[in-house]
C-alpha positions as CSV (number, residue, x, y, z in Angstrom):
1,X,79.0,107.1,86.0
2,X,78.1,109.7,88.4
3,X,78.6,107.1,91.4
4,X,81.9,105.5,90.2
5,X,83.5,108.8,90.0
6,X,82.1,109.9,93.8
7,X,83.4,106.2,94.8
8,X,87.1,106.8,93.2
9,X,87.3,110.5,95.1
10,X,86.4,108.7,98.4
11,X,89.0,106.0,97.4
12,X,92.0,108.4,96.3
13,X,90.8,110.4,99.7
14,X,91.1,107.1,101.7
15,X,94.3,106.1,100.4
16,X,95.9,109.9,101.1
17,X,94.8,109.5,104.5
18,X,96.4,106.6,104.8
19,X,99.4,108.0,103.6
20,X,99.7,111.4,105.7
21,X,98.8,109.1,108.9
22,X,102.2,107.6,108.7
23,X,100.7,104.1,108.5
24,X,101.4,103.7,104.7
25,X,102.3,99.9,103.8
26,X,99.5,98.6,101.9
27,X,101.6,99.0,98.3
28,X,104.1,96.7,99.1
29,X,102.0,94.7,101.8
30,X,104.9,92.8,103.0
31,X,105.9,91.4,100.0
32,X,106.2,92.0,96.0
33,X,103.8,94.7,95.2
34,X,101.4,95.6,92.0
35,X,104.2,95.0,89.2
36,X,102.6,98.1,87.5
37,X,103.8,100.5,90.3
38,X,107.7,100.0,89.7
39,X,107.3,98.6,85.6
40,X,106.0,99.7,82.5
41,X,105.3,97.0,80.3
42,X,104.8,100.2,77.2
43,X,106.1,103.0,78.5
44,X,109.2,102.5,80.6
45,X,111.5,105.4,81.7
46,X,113.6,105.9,78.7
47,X,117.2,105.1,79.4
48,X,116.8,102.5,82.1
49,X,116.5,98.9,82.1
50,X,114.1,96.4,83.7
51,X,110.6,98.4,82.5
52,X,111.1,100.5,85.3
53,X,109.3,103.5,86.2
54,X,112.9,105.2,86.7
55,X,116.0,105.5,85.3
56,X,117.6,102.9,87.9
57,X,116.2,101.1,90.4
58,X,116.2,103.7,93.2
59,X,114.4,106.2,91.0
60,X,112.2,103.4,90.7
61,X,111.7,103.7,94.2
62,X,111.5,106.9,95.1
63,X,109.0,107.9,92.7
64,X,106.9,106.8,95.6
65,X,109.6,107.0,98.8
66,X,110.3,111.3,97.9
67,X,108.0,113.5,97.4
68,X,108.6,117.1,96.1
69,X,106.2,119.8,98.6
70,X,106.4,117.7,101.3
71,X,106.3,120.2,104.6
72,X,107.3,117.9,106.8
73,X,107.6,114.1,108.0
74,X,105.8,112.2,105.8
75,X,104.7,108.5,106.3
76,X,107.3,106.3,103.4
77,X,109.1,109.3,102.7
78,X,112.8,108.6,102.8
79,X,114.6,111.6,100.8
80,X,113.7,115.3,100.4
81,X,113.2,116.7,97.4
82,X,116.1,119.6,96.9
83,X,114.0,122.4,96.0
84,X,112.8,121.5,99.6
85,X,115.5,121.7,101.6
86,X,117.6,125.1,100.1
87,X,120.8,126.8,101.9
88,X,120.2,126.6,105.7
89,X,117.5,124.7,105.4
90,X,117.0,121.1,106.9
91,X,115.6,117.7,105.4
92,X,111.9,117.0,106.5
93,X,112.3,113.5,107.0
94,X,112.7,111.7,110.1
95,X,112.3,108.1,109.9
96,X,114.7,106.1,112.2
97,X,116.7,105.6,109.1
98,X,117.2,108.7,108.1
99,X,116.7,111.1,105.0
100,X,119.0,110.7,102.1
101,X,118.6,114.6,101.7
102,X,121.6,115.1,104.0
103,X,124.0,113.5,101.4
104,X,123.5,116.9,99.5
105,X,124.6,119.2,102.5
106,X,127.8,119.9,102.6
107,X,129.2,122.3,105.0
108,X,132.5,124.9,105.3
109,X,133.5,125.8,108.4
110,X,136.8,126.9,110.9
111,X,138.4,124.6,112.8
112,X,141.4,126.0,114.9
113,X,141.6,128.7,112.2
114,X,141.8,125.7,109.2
115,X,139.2,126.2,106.5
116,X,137.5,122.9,106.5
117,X,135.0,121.2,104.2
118,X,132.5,118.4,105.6
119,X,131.3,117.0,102.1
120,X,127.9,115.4,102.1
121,X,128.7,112.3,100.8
122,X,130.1,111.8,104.4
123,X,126.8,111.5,105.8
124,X,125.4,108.1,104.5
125,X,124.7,105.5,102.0
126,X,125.4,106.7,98.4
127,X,122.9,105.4,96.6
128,X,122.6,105.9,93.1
129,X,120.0,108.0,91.3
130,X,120.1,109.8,87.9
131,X,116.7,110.9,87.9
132,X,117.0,112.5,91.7
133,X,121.0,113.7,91.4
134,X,122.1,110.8,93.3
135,X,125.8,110.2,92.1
136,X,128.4,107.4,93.5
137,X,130.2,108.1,96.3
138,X,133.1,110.5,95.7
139,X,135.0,109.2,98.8
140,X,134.8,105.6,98.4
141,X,135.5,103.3,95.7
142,X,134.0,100.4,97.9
143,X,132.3,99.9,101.0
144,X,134.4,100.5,103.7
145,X,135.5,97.6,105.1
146,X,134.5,95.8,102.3
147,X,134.8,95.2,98.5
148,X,130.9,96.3,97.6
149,X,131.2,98.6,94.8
150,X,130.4,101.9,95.2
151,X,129.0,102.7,91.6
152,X,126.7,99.4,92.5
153,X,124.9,101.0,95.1
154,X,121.3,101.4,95.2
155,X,118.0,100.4,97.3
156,X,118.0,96.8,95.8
157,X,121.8,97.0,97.9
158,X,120.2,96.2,101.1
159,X,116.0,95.6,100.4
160,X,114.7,93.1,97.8
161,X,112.3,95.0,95.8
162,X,110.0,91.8,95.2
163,X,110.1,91.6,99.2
164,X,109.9,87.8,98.6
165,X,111.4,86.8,101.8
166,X,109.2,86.4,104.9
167,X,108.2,85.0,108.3
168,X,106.3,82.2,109.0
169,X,103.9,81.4,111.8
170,X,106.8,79.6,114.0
171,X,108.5,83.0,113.2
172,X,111.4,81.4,111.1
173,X,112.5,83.1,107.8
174,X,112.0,81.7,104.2
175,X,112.1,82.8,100.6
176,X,109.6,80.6,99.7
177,X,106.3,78.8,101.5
178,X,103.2,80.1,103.1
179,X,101.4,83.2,101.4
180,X,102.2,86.7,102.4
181,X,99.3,88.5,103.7
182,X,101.1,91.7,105.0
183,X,103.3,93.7,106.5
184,X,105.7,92.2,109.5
185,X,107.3,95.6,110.0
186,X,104.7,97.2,112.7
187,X,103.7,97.5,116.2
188,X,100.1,96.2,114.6
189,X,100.9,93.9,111.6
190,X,99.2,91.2,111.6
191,X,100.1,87.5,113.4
192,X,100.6,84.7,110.7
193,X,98.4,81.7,111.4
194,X,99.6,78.3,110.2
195,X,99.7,78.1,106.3
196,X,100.6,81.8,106.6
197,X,102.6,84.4,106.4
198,X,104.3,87.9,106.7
199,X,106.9,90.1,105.2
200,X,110.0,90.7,106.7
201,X,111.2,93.5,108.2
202,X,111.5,96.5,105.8
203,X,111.8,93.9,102.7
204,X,115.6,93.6,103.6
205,X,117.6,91.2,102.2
206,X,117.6,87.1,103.4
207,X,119.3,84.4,103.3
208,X,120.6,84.0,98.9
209,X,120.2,87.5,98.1
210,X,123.0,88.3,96.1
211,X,124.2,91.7,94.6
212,X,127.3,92.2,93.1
213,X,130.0,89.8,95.0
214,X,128.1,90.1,98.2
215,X,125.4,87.5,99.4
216,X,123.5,87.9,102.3
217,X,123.2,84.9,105.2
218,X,119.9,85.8,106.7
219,X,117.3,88.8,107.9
220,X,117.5,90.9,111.1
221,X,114.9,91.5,113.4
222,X,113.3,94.5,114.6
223,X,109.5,95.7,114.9
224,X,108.9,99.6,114.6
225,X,105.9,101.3,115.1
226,X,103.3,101.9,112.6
227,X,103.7,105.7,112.3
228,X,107.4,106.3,112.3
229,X,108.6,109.2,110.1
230,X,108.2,112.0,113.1
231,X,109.6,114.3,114.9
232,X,110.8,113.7,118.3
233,X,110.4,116.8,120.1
234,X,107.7,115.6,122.2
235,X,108.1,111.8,122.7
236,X,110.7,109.5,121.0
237,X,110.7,106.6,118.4
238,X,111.1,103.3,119.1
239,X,112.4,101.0,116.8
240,X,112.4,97.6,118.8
241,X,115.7,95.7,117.6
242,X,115.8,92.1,118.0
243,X,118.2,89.6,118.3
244,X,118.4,85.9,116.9
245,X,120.9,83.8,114.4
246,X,118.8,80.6,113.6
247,X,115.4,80.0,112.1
248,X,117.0,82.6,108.9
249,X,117.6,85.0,111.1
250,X,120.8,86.8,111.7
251,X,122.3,89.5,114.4
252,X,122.1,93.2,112.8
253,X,126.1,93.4,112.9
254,X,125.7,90.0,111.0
255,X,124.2,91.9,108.6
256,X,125.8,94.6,108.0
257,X,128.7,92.8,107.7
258,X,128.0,91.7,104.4
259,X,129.3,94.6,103.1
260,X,131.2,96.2,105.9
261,X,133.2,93.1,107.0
262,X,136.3,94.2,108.0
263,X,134.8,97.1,110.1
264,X,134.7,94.5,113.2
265,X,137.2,92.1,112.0
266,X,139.7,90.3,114.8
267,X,143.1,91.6,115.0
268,X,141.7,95.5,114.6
269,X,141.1,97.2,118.1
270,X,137.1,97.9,117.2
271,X,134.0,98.7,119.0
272,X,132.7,94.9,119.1
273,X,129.3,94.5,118.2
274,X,126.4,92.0,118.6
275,X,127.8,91.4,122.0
276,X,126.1,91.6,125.5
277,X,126.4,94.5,127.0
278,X,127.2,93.2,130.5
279,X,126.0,94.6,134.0
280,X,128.4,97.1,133.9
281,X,127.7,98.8,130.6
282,X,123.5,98.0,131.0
283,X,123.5,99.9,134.7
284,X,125.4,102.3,133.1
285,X,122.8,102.8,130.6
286,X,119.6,102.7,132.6
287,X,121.1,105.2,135.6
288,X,122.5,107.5,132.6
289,X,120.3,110.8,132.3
290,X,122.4,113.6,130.9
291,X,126.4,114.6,131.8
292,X,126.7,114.9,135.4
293,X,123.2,113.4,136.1
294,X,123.1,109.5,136.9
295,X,119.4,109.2,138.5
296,X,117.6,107.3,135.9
297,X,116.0,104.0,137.4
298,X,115.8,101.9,134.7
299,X,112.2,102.7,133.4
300,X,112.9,105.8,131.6
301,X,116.1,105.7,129.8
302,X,115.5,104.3,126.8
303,X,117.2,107.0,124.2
304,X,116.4,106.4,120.3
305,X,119.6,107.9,119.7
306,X,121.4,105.1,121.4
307,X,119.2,102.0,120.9
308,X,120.0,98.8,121.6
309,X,119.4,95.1,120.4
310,X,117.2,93.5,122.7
311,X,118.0,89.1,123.2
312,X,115.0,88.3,121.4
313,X,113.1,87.6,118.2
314,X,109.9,87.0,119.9
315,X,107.6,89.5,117.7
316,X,105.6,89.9,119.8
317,X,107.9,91.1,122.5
318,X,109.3,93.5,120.6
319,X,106.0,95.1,118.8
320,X,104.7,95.4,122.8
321,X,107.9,97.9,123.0
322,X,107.9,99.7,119.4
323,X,106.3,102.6,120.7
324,X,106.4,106.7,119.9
325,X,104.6,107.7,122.9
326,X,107.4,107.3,125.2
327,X,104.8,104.2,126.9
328,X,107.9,101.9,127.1
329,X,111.5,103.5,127.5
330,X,112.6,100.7,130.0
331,X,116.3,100.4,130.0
332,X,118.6,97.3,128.8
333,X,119.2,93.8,130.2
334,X,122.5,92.6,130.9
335,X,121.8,90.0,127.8
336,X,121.1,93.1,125.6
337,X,123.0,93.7,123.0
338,X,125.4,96.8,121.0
339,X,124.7,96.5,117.1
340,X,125.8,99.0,114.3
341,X,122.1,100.5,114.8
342,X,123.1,101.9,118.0
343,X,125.5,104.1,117.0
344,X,124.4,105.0,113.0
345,X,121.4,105.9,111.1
346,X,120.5,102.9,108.6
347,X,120.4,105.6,105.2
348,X,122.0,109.1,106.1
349,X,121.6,111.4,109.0
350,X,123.6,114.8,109.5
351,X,126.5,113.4,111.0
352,X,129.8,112.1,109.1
353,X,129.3,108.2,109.2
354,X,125.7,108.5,109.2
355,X,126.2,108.6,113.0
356,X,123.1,109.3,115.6
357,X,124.6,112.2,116.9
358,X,127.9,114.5,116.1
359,X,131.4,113.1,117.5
360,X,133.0,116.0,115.6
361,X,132.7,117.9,118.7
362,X,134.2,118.1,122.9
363,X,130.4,118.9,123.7
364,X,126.7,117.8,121.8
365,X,125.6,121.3,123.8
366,X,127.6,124.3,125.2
367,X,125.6,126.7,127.3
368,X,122.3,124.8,126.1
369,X,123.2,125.8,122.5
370,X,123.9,122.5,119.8
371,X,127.4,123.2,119.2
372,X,127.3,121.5,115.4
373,X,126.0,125.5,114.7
374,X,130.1,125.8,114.9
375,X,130.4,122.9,111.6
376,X,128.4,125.4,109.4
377,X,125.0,124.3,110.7
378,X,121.6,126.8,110.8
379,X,119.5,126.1,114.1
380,X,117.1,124.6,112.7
381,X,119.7,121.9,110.8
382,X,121.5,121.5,114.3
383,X,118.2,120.7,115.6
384,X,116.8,118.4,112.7
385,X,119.5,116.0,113.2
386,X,119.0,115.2,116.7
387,X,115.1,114.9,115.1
388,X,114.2,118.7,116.8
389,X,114.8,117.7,120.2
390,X,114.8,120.5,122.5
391,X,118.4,121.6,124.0
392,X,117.0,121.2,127.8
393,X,117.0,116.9,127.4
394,X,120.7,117.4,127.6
395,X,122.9,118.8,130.2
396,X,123.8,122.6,129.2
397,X,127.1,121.2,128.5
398,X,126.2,118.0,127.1
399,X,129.3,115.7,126.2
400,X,129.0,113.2,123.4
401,X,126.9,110.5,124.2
402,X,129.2,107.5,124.1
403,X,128.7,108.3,127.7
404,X,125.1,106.4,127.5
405,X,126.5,103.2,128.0
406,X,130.7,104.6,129.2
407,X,129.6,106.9,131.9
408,X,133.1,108.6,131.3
409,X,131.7,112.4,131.9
């Protein structure tokens, strides 16, 4: 008896580990997880539906994906807790997603002597969750540019919580097929032989999935690295976005689409998307340091806060270049693509729209000072939501950064 309890502290040790280290995917494993992590076959959460663990199915999820004390970026962590995050005081998350938390910061501030609220429900993806505080969407009955219902919205929205589609050895997409044996979301999940197979990226929704009037065409691609929720004060995240529409793939715009159709729709004057960026736009890019500097050379301009969609689904391609030690930070090919990721934050950030960075302002900086401290900010939020970079990346009067691929300042 002695033994099996040693062995279970050195398993409960080993799985915490595993969990701090950022490199947390063995749960889900690519694909439909232990059935008794999200249902209760005895004991379900009163009030909910399904046997789940939760309320609704994001509590379901974040049972695991928040976790109240965290200090700071942890591993699967998505959301801070509130009692973590009081007045003046930032979410700890940083994934390349985002942290829900910033859908419960709303700020007050002057403009041009106008009292002006920015509610927090501006700042991403509403979902739904009773047992967290999550309410619908006070601002939008739909999604915009769609017909989604608001009041549907939840974490099933966009992943599929069995995580049943997946890639195959010839890197095609099916629901259905070879065995999953892990993750296909890392810089080192594994390779699928033949008669094999891995999950999709982040579980998200394939080819079929339908929720509520919407149904999804097909899977994006991207790679990220294995530890991912960190700050970026030092060296940046790379999320490696691919690009591909056959083999049950589809462009991230594609995607998105689903629900945000008419965002891009012909006949409205719209930022296109899932197009090439051209030599014009790609030079721009590569040679763009800061405002008023234009020396980069190509192999160091990479910015996580404007990626872009590489033209490629080769996996293995893009898990050589999802890297957080600033390894690879070569710029874009003419070929490359503009995609709704390079512009917004997949669940919330602290920016109306979800956006990477604020457009609410002339200047990101003024006198090396991040100016959304004047939209009711603390320092340390200001800083959060550019993921704690240091002022001195940016020009001391840093305009916004549309200029990245414009050039316009």
């Amino acid at each position: 008896m002695k033994g099996l309890k040693v062995s279970l502290v050195i398993m409960a040790a080993a799985l915490l580990t595993v969990g701090i280290s950022g490199m947390a995917y063995a749960f889900h494993s690519g694909g439909v997880a232990e059935c008794s992590g999200c249902h209760s076959m005895h004991t379900p959460k009163a009030g909910g539906t399904f046997l789940l663990v939760g309320t609704d199915q994001s509590s379901a999820c974040l049972t695991c994906h928040m976790h109240p004390g965290d200090t700071g970026p942890s591993s699967y962590h998505v959301m801070t807790a509130d009692a973590d995050m009081p007045a003046g005081t930032p979410p700890k998350q940083r994934t390349p997603g985002g942290d829900f938390g910033w859908l419960k910061k709303t700020y007050t501030f002057t403009v041009r002597g106008t009292a002006t609220t920015e509610d927090g429900a501006t700042h991403g993806h509403n979902v739904i969750s009773a047992d967290y505080g999550y309410i619908v969407d006070p601002l939008n009955a739909t999604a915009p540019g769609g017909s989604f219902p608001s009041a549907q919205l939840g974490c099933q929205s966009c992943h599929d919580p069995h995580g049943q589609y997946r890639r195959l050895s010839d890197n095609t997409i099916a629901k259905t097929g070879a065995p999953i044996i892990g993750a296909g979301s890392y810089n080192n999940s594994l390779i699928p032989a033949a008669g094999q197979a891995v999950g999709v990226y982040r579980l998200l929704a394939g080819l079929g999935y339908t929720k509520d009037g919407v149904t999804f065409t097909g899977v994006p691609a991207a790679v990220a690295p294995s530890s991912y929720n960190r700050t970026e004060a030092a060296t940046q995240t790379r999320v490696a976005y691919g690009y591909a529409t056959t083999g049950g793939h589809v462009a991230w715009g594609t995607w998105c689409a689903t629900c945000h159709g008419e965002m891009h729709s012909s006949g409205n004057y719209v930022h296109p998307v899932d197009e090439t960026l051209g030599s014009t736009v790609a030079a721009n890019y590569k040679a763009y340091v800061k405002s008023g500097d234009m020396t980069g050379d190509g192999t160091n301009g990479f910015l996580s806060l404007v990626p872009f969609t590489e033209n490629t689904a080769d996996y293995a391609t893009l898990a050589s270049h999802a890297v957080n030690n600033d390894s690879v930070l070569t710029g874009p090919g003419t070929s490359d693509r503009v995609d709704c990721m390079s512009c917004h934050r997949a669940h919330a950030s602290d920016f109306p729209f979800m956006l990477r960075w604020s457009m609410e302002n002339e200047f990101l900086t003024k006198n090396s000072v991040y100016q959304t401290t004047e939209r009711g900010r603390t320092t340390a939020e200001a800083e959060a939501g550019y993921y704690d970079r240091p002022t001195t990346v940016f020009a001391s009067y840093q305009r916004v950064l549309c200029n990245k691929c414009h050039a316009k300042d």
